[in-house]
C-alpha positions as CSV (number, residue, x, y, z in Angstrom):
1,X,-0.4,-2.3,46.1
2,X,3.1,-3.2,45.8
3,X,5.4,-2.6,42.9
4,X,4.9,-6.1,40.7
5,X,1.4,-5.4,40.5
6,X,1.6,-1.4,39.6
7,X,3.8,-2.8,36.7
8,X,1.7,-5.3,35.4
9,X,-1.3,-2.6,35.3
10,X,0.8,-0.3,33.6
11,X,1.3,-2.5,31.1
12,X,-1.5,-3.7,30.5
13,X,-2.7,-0.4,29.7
14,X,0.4,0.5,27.2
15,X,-1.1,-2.8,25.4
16,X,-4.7,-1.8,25.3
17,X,-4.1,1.7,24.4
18,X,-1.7,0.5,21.1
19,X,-4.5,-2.1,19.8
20,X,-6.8,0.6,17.8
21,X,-3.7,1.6,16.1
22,X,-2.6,-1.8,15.2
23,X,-6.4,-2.4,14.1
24,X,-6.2,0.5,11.9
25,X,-2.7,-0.3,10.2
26,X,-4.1,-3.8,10.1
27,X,-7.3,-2.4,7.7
28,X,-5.0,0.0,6.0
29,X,-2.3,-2.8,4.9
30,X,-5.7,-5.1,3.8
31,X,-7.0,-2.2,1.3
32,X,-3.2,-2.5,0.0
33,X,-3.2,-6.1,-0.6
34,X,-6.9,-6.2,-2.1
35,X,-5.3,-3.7,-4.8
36,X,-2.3,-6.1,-5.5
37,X,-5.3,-9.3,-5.6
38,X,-7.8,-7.4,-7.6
39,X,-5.2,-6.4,-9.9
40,X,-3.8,-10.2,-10.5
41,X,-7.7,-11.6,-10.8
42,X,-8.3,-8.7,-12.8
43,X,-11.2,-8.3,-10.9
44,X,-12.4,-4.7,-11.8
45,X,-15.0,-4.0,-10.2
46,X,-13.7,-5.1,-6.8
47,X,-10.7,-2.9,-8.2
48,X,-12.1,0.3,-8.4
49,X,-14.3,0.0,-5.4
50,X,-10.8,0.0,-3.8
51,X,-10.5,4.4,-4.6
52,X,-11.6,7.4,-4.5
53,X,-13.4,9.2,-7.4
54,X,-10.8,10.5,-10.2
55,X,-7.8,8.9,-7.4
56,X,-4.7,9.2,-9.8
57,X,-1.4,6.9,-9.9
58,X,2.0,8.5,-10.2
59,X,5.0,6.6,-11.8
60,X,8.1,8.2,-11.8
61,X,11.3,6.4,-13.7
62,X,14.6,8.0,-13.9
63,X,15.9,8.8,-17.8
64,X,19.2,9.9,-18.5
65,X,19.9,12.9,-15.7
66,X,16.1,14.1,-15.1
67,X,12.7,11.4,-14.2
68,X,10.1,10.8,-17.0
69,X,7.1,11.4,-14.5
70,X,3.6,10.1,-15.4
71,X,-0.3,9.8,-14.2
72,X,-3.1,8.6,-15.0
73,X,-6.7,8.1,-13.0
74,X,-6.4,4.9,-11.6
75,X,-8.9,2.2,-13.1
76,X,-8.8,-1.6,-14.0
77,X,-6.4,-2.8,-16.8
78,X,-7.9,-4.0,-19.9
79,X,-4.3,-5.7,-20.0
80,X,-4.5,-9.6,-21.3
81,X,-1.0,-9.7,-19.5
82,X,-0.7,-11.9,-16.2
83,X,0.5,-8.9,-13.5
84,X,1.5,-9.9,-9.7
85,X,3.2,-6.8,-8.0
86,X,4.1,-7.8,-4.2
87,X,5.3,-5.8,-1.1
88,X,8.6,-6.6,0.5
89,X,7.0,-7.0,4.0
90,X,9.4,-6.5,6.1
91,X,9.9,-3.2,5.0
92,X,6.6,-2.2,5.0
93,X,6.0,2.0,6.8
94,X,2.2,2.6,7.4
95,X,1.6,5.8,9.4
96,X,-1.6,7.1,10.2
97,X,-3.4,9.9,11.7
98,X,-7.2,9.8,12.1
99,X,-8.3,9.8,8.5
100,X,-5.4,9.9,6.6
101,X,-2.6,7.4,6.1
102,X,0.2,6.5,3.6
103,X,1.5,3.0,2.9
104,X,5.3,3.3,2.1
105,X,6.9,-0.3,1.1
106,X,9.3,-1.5,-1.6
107,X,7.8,-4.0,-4.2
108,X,8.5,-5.9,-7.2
109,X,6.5,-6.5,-10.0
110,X,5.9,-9.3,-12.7
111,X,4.4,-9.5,-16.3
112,X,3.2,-13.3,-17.2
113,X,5.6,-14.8,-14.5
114,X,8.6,-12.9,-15.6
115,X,10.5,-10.3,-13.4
116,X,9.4,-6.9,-14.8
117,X,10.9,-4.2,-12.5
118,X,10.6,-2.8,-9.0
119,X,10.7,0.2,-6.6
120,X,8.9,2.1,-4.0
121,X,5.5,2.6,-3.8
122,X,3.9,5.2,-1.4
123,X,-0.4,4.7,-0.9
124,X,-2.2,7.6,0.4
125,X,-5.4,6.3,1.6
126,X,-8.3,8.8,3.3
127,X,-10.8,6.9,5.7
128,X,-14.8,7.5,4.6
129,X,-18.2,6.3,6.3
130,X,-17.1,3.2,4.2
131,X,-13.7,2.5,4.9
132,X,-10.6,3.3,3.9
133,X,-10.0,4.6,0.4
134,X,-6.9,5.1,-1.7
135,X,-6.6,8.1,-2.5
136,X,-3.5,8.2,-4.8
137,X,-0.7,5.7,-5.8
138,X,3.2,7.1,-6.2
139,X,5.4,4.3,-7.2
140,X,8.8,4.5,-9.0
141,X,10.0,1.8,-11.6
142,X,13.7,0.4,-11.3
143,X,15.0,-1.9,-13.4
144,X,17.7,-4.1,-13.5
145,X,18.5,-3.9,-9.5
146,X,15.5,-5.7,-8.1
147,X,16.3,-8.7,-6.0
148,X,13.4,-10.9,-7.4
């Protein structure tokens, strides 16, 4: 077998070998953006299907010197505001091993149509029997700096 050949196997194996990991990030990134679309429909129960039981949400905003930390269990809003919070995809980190993976990915976020603020947000999502979960939320609120 001469040399062209050898390299076109070899690389066609350092393709096939990547796919599962691209299929997983691929499923991982869709339980992100079902969040952001079940959150702007206000679809709860399509919401909260999204989590684990008790999965909390972290918001962390800086006040003066020290940051005003918060959580809360994550569930639907009961909000009659309009929300759309969206990634900035090219900067999108998803890292996974096995059953565990975190989402890591600026965003900005709107109330009724209006820039609210933005930040980071990091998604820790656990993979069950069925599917992945999210397991917690971290996100930190900036305001005045976004580039919406």
């Amino acid at each position: 077998m001469n040399y062209k050949y050898r390299l076109i196997i070899i690389l066609f194996i350092i393709a096939t070998l990547n796919c599962p990991a691209q299929d997983a990030k691929k499923e991982v990134l869709k339980v992100v953006n079902d969040f952001f679309h079940t959150m702007e429909t206000k679809d709860s129960v399509a919401f909260n299907n999204l989590f684990l039981k008790n999965a909390y949400a972290y918001s962390v905003r800086q006040q003066n010197d020290s940051a005003l930390v918060r959580s809360s269990i994550l569930k639907a809003s009961t909000s009659k505001n309009t929300w759309k919070e969206q990634l900035r995809e090219e900067e999108i980190t998803i890292h996974i091993n096995n059953n565990v993976a975190a989402v890591w990915a600026p965003y900005d976020f709107w109330i009724n149509e209006e820039p609210s603020h933005c930040g980071y947000e990091v998604f820790t999502l656990l993979k069950k029997d069925s599917g992945w979960k999210i397991a917690s939320l971290t996100y930190s609120v900036e305001q005045g700096i976004c580039n919406q």
